[in-house]
Each structure stands twice: as C-alpha cells, then as structure tokens.
C-alpha positions in Angstrom: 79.2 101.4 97.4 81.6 102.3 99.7 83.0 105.7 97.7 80.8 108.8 99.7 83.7 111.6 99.5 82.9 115.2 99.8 85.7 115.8 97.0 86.3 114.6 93.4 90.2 114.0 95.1 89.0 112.0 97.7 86.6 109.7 96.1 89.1 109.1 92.7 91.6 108.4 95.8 89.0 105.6 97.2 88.4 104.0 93.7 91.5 103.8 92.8 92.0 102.4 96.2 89.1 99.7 95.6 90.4 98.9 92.1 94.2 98.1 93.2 92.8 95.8 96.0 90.7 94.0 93.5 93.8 93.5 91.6 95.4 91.9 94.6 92.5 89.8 95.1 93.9 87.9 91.8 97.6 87.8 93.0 98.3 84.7 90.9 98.2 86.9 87.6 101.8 88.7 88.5 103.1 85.7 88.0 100.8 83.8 85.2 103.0 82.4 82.3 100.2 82.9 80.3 100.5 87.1 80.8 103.6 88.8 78.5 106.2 91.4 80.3 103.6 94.5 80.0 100.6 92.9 80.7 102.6 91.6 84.2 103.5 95.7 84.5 100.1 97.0 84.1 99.0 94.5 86.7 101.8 95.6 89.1 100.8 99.3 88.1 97.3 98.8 89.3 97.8 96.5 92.3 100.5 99.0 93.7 98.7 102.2 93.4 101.2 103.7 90.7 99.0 103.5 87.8 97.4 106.9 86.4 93.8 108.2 86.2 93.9 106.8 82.3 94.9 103.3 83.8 92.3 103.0 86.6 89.4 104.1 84.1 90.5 100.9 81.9 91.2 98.7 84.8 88.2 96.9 84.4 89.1 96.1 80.8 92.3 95.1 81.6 92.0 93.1 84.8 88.8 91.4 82.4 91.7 90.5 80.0 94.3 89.2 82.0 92.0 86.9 84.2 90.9 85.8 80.7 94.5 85.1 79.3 95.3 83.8 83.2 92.1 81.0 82.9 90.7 81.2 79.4 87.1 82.4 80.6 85.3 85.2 79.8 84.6 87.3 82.8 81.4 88.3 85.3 81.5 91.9 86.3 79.9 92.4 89.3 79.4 96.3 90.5 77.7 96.9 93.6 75.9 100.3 94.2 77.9 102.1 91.3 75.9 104.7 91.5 77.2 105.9 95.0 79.8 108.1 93.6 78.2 109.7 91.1 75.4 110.7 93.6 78.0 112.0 95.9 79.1 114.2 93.1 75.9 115.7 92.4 75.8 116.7 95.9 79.7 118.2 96.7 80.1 119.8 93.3 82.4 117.0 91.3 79.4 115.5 89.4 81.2 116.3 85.8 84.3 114.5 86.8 82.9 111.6 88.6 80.5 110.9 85.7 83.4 111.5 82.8 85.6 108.6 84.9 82.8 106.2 85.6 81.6 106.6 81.7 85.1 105.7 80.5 85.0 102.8 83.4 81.9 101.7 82.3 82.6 101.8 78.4 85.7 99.7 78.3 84.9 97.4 80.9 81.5 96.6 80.1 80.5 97.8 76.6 83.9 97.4 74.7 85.1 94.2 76.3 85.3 91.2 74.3 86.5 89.4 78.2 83.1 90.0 79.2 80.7 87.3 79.7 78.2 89.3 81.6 78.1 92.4 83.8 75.7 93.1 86.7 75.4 96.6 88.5 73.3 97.2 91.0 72.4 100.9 92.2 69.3 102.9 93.7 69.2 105.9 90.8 66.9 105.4 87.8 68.8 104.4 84.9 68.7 106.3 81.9 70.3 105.0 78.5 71.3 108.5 78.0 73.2 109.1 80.3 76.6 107.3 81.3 75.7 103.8 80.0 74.2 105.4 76.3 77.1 103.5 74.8 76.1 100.1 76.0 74.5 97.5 74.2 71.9 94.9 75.6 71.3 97.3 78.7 68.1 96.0 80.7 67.2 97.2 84.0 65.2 96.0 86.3 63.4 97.7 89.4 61.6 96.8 92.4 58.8 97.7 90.9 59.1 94.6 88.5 57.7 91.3 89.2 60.2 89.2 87.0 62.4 88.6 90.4 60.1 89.0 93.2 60.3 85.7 94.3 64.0 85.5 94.8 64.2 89.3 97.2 62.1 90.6 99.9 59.7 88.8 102.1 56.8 86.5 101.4 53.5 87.3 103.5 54.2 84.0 105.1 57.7 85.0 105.8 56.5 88.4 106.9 54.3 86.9 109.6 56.9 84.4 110.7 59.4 87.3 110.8 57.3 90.5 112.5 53.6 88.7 113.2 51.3 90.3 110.8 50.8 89.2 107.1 51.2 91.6 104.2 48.8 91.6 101.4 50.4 90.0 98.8 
C-alpha cells in the first residue's frame, strides 16, 4: 500500500525494499536446522537486498516454503492494498512492467504454492479474473457492496449516532 512511485525503478526499488524487510521480520529462518545450505542463501539473498528481479517476483513462494520447512504450517498471505502499484503504473507510464512483476508475484505465491493455506488481498480496483489473477484458482472477491460482511466493517446506525449524532438508515 505503501509503493506510489512515479517510476517503474523506483517503485520495483520500494518492493523489493518491503519484501527483504519481511524476510527480516522471520530472522529465525537464517539459522533454522530445518532449512538446507541454499535455502539459508536465498533467505540471506532476499533479506539483504542482493537478490534479483527473478528472486523478488518468487519471494513470496519461497519465504511461504521456508516458514513452512521452519514450523511445518502452511502459510496465510496477507496483501494489503496490492493494487497500489499497479495503479501508479497506469498513471506514470510503467503499467506493463508493474503488472508483468506482480502477475509472476501473484502466481507463485498464491496460485502455485503448495505452502499456502490461504491468501487474502485487499485493494480498491475491481477485480477481474482476466487480468493479473486469471491464473488463480478459487478466486472470490468481495466488495462493499456485498452484505456477506457488513456486520464486521463500517458503522452501525446506532454506532453512527453514538459517533456523529444522527442515525443512518440502515
């Protein structure tokens, strides 16, 4: 949510950024017994910065798989406002590359990844299944405009009174 860059350089610089710090967050994998001698490199690769574009678009799939090998749990993905960059993009000219990086993100970390228990993306763009998640299975996507979770977001007309005194119709 974080990634609004004017260039394709800048924002892949800010993912990539994100990525290795989410790598860090887990600092107990460089040194798992459970993870072999390339597994611990591609973790340091990603943590540190020094891994390639190739690496950072499987990170997710990999970082999936070593907390898995690390604890023996599938994983929960959780992606907030992923659409961010790819909006930016449209905007300053990058769209292609941003979308050709966040599809192979996407597809190995969430479609293609047996680590997976469940992945969750939030984002403000209409999703269609054509576009960068056509290759995922099991996609559903709810909106604001659907009921199913209205009680658990926004404001009840009781709240809304307590809150700014006047009641909504419900």
């Amino acid at each position: 949510k974080d990634v609004k860059c004017a260039t394709w350089e800048d924002t892949y610089d800010k993912i990539s950024k994100l990525i290795a710090l989410e790598f860090l967050r887990h600092g107990e994998l460089e040194t798992s017994a459970k993870l072999n001698a390339y597994e611990k490199e591609q973790y340091i690769s990603l943590s540190t910065g020094k891994a390639n574009q190739v690496d950072y678009q499987m990170s997710l799939q990999v970082l999936s798989l070593l907390l898995y090998k690390h604890y023996g749990k599938e994983c929960v993905v959780i992606i907030d406002e992923y659409d961010t960059p790819i909006q930016q993009g449209h905007l300053y000219g990058y769209y292609d590359k941003v979308i050709l990086f966040m599809r192979n993100l996407f597809s190995g970390g969430l479609k293609d990844n047996r680590y997976l228990s469940y992945g969750f993306l939030t984002g403000i763009l209409r999703v269609a299944k054509e576009s960068i998640f056509s290759g995922l299975n099991n996609l559903r996507i709810n909106s604001i405009l659907d009921s199913r979770y209205s009680a658990y977001f926004g404001f009840t007309p009781e709240e809304a009174y307590e809150r700014f005194g006047f009641l909504l119709d419900a």
